[in-house]
Structure formats: structure tokens, C-alpha cells
N, C-alpha and C positions, 0 to 999 in steps of 0.2 A: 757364840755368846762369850761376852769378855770375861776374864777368873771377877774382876769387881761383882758382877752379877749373879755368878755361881756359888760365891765362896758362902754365903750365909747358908744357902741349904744345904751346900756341905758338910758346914759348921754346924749345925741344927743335926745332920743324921748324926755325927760325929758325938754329940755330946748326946744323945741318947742311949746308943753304945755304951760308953762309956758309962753312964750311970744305970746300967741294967738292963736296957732294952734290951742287949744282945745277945740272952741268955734265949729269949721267947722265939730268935730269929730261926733259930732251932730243935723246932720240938716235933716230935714222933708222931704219926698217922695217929694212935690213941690219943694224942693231947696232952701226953705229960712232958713236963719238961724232959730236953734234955740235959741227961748226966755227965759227969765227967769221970772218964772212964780212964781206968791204971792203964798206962804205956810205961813202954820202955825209954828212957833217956836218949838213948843211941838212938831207937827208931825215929822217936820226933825227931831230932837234929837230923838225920839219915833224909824227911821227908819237908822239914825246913830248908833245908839246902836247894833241893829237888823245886819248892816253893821259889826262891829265891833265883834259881836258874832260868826256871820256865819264863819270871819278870823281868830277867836282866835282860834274856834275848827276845821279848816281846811277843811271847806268846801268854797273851794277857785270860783268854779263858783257861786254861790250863793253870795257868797261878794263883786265878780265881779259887777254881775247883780244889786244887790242892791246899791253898790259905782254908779256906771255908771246911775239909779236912781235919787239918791242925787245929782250930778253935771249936772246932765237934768234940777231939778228942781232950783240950785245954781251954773249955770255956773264959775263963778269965787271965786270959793270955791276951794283953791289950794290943802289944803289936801286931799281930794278926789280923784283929777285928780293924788294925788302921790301914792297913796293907787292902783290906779288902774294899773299904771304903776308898782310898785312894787309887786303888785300878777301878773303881766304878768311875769316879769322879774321873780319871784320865778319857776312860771310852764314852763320858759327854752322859751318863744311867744316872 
């Protein structure tokens, strides 16, 4: 499929993210949302990195799984939620 064809509903998941959807993407067997829970500084960056490694060398579930991590523990951490959007959009999801 050509990016022409793809980009709108990638543009379409993107901007619901973005406006709050992303919060609901997340939420606990009970149904309550999820919260945003106290970390450490060091440790996000420690597992942002780790994030960041796993995409640079193309191991694209693993950076999933680790992005999707980080924005569990930082819901409105935008870059995350675009990182994870954009390896769906790469693996064609």
C-alpha cells in the first residue's frame, strides 16, 4: 500500500492519541483507568534508552512492548504514544 493511502489513518489514530484517546488504551482488567504512577527519573531514562535501542536495531516488538511500558508509567508522555504509533505504522498494523 503506497504511504499516500496509509497516511490518513495513520493521521486519524495519531490525533486521537493525542487528544485523550490514549489514556483509555490502557486500562486495568477492573476498567478503571490507568494511572500514572511515581518513577524514578533515572529509571525511565535507564528504560527510554533500552526503548530506543531495541528500534534502532529493529527489533520492533520489543520497542513496542518497552514504548507501551513508558507511557503506562507516563501517560501523557507524547513521544511515546508517537513512537508506538509509528512502529505500528512501519510493521503495515
Amino acid at each position: 500500500m503506497t504511504l499516500f493511502k496509509r497516511f490518513p489513518t495513520f493521521l486519524i489514530i495519531m490525533l486521537g492519541f493525542a487528544l485523550g484517546g490514549a489514556e483509555g488504551y490502557f486500562r486495568q482488567k477492573s476498567g478503571t483507568p490507568a494511572r500514572k504512577q511515581a518513577v524514578n527519573p533515572a529509571d525511565f531514562e535507564k528504560l527510554k534508552a533500552q526503548a530506543e535501542a531495541a528500534r534502532d536495531t529493529d527489533q520492533i516488538p520489543e520497542a513496542i512492548a518497552l514504548y507501551r511500558k513508558l507511557v503506562a508509567l507516563r501517560p501523557d508522555w507524547a513521544e511515546g504514544w508517537w513512537h508506538i504509533g509509528a512502529l505500528h505504522y512501519d510493521r503495515d498494523q
